[in-house]
C-alpha positions as CSV (number, residue, x, y, z in Angstrom):
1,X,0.0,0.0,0.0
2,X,2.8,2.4,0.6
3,X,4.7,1.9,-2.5
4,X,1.3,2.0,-4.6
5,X,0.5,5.3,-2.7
6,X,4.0,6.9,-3.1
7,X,4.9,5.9,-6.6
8,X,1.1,4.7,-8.1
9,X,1.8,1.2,-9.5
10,X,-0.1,-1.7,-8.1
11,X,2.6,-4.4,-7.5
12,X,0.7,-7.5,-5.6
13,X,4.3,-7.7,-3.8
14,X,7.5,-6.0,-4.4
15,X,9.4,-7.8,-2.4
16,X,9.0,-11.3,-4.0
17,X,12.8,-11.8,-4.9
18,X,12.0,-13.6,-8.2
19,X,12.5,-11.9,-11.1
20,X,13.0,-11.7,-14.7
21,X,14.6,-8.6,-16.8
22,X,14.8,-7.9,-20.0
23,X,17.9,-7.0,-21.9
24,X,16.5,-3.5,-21.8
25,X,15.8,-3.4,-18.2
26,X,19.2,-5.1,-17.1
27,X,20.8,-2.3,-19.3
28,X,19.3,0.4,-18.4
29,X,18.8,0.0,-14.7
30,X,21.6,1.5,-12.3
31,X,21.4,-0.3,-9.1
32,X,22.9,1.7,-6.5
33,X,21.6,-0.2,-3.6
34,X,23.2,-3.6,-2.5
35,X,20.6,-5.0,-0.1
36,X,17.2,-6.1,0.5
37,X,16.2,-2.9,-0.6
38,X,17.3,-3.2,-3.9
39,X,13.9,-5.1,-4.7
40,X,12.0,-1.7,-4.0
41,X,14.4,0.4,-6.4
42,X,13.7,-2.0,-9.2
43,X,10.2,-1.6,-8.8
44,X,10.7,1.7,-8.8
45,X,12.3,1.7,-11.6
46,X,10.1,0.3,-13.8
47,X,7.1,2.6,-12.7
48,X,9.0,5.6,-13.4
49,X,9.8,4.6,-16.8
50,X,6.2,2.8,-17.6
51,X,8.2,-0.5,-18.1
52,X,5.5,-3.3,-19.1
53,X,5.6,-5.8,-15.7
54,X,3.6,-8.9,-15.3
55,X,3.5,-10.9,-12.0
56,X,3.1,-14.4,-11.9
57,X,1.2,-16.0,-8.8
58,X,4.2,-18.6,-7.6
59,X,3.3,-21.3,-4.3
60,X,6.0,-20.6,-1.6
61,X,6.8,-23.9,0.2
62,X,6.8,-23.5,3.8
63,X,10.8,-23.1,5.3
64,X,11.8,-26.5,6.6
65,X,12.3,-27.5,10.1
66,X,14.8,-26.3,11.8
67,X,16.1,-23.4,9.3
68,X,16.5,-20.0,10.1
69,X,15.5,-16.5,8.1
70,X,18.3,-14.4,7.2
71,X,16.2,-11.3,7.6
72,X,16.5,-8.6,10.0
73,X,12.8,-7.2,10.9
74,X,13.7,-4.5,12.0
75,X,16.8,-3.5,10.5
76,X,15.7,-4.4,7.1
77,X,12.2,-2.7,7.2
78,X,14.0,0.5,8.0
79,X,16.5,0.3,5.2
80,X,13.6,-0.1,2.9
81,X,11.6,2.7,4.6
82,X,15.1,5.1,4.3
83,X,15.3,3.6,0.4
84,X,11.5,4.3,0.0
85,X,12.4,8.1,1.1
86,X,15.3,8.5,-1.2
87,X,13.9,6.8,-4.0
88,X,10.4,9.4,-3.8
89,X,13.3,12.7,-3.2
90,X,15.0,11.3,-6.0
91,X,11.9,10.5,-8.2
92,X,9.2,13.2,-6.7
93,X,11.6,16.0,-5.3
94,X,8.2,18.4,-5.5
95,X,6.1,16.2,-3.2
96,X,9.3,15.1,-1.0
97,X,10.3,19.0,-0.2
98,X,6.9,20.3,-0.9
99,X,6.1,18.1,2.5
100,X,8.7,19.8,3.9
101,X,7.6,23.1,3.1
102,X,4.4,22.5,4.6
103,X,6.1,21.7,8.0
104,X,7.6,24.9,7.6
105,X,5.3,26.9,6.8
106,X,2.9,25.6,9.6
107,X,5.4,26.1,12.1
108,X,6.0,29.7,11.0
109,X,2.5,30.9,11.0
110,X,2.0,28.7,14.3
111,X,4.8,31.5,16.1
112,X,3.8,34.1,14.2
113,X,0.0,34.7,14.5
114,X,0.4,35.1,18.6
115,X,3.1,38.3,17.9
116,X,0.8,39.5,15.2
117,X,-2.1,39.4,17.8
118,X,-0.1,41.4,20.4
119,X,1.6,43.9,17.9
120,X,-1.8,44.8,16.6
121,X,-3.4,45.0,20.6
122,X,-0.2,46.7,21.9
123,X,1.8,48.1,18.9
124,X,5.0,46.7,19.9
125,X,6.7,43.8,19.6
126,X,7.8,42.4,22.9
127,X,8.7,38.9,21.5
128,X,11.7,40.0,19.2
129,X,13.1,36.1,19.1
130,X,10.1,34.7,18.1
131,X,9.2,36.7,15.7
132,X,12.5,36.1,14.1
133,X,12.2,32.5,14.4
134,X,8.6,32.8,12.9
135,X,10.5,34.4,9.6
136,X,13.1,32.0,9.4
137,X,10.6,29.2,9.1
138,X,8.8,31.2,6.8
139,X,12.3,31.6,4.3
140,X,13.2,28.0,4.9
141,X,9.5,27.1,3.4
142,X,9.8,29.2,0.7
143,X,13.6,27.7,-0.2
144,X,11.7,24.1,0.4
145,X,9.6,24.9,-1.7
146,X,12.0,26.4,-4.8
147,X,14.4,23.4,-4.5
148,X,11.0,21.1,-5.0
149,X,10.3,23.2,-8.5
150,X,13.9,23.2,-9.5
151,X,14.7,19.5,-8.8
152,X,11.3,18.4,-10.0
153,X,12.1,19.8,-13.7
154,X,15.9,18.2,-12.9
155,X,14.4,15.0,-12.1
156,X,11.9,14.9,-15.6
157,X,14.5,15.7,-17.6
158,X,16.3,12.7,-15.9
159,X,13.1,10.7,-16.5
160,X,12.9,11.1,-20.2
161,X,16.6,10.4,-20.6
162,X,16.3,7.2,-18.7
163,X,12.9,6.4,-20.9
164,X,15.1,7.2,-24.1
165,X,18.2,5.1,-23.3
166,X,15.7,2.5,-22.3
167,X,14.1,2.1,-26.1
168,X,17.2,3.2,-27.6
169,X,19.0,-0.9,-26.7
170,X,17.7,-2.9,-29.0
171,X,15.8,-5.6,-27.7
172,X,17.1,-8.8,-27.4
173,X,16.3,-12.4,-29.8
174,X,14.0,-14.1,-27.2
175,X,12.1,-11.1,-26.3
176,X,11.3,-10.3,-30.5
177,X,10.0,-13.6,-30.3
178,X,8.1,-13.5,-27.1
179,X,6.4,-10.6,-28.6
180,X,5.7,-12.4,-32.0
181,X,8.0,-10.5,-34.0
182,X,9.2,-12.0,-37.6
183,X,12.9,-12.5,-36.7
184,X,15.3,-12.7,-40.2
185,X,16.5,-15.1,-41.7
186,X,19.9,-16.1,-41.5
187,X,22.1,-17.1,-44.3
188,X,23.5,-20.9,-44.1
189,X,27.0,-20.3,-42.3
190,X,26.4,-16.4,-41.0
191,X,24.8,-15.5,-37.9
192,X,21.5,-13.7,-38.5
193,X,21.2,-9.9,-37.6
194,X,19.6,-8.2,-35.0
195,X,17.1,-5.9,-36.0
């Protein structure tokens, strides 16, 4: 549910640990992350570039007797959650500091509507430091804010390089034929060409 509300592709289960690439995707995909977590960036992946997924309902036997699980509750599920928040500031940087900005912002008028009340009752301004606090949450909103629109078009642009490199590698024999494609014929002696 959190990966379907944060990045809007309904996976049954990211985190199956069986999967199958494409050429394309194995080419184009720049794993950064080496653990666990690396399941939740190739998701990721392919919903930011509108890859075509399929998932394929497998029955997991039950561990045998005696085994243990090499997972770490605790310490895996917050890697993922710290991957989940890089991935949407790398991937949604308007909606990651745009949250931020909000904080801000809400913090800022939180301080700032008590001085307001007694400047306009008294005239004066008898809580200098909070006041000044109140302004510098309003400015760091507003930066918050400005980074989100400026990384945002960064992180499009990025988008639509990745999409292009992505259909630019050709695809590979098995998947022209898994798609139905007439593959061409190959002269007696020569390998045939990929189209």
């Amino acid at each position: 549910r959190l990966y379907k509300g944060l990045f809007g592709t309904d996976f049954t289960d990211i985190f199956s640990g069986y999967r199958v690439f494409s050429r394309r995707f194995v080419k184009s995909f720049p794993a950064v992350s080496g653990g666990f977590e690396i399941e939740t960036e190739m998701s990721v992946h392919a919903s930011q570039l509108k890859l075509p997924v399929s998932e394929m309902a497998l029955d997991y036997g039950r561990r045998p007797e005696g085994s243990s699980s090499k997972l770490s509750t605790f310490r895996d599920g917050a890697r993922i959650l710290w991957m989940f928040a890089m991935l949407v500031k790398e991937t949604q940087p308007l909606r990651f500091f745009g949250t931020f900005a909000l904080f801000f912002l809400a913090a800022s008028i939180g301080l700032m509507i008590p001085v307001l009340v007694e400047f306009a009752e008294t005239g004066l301004v008898p809580r200098m430091p909070t006041w000044v606090l109140s302004i510098g949450m309003l400015l760091l909103a507003m930066l918050s804010m400005m980074t989100g629109f400026i990384l945002d078009s960064v992180s499009r642009g990025r988008a639509e390089q990745k999409r292009i490199f992505y259909l630019s590698i050709s695809s590979g024999r098995a998947e022209r034929q898994a798609a139905g494609q007439a593959l061409p014929k190959s002269e007696p002696g020569k390998a045939p060409r990929a189209a």
